[in-house]
BAPABA-701223 format. One record per residue (C-alpha): residue in three letters; x, y, z. Coordinates in pm, whole numbers, plus 32768, in hexadecimal, padded with zeros to 4 digits. Example, Ala and Ser with C-alpha at 12.3 -4.5 7.8 and 13.67 -1.06 7.14 Angstrom:
BEGIN
ALA84CE7E3E830C;SER85577F9682CA;
***
This chain:
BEGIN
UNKCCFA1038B8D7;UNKCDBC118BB83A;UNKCE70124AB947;UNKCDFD1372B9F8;UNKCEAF1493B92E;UNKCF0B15D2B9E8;UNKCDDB16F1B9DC;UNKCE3617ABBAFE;UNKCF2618C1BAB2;UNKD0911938BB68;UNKCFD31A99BC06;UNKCE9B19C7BC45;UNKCF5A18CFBCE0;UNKCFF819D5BDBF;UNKCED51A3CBE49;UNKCE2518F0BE8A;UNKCF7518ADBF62;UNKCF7519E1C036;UNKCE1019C7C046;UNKCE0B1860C0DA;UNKCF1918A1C198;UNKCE6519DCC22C;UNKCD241907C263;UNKCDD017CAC2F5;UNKCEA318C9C3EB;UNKCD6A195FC434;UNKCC891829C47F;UNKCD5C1775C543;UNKCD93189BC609;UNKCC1518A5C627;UNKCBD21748C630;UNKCCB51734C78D;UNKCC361849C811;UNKCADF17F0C819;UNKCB131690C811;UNKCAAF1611C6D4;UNKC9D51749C656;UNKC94716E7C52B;UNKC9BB1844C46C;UNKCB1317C2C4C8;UNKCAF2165FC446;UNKCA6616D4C2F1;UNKCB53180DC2EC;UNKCC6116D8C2E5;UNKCBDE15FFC1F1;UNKCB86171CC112;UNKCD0D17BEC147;UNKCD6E1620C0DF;UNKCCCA1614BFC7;UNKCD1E175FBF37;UNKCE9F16E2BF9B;UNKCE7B15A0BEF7;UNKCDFA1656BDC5;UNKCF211720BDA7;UNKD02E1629BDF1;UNKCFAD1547BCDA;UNKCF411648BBDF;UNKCDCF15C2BBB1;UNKCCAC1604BC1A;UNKCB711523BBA4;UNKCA611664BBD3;UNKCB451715BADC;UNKCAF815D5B9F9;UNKC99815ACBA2F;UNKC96B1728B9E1;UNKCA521725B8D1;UNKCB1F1829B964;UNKCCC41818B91F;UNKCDB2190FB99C;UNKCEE21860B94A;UNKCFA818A6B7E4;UNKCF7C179CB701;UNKD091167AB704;UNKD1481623B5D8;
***
């Protein structure tokens, strides 16, 4: 199986991070507050994935639409 090669970019990745970070701040806050709201629970699985994303540099949309915002390697 060939390994998942980077395709999300350094400024992109920035903003997926603050993003998620924003979102998973956000839900939980919401997702307390009105115990277990479900615009908190998907506000933190959205902010995760958008954090995971950015912390590993892929993102398999960005593959299936053929999209690539990080410089080539090599």
């Amino acid at each position: 199986m060939a390994a998942k090669t980077c395709n999300v970019g350094r400024i992109d990745r920035v903003i997926r991070a603050v993003i998620g970070i924003a979102l998973i701040g956000a839900g939980g806050w919401a997702w307390d507050g009105w115990q277990g709201a479900p615009g908190g629970i998907v506000a933190v699985i959205a902010g995760a994935v958008l954090l995971g994303t950015a912390l590993t540099a892929f993102c398999p949309l960005y593959r299936v639409l053929g999209v690539r915002t990080c410089p080539e390697e090599g």
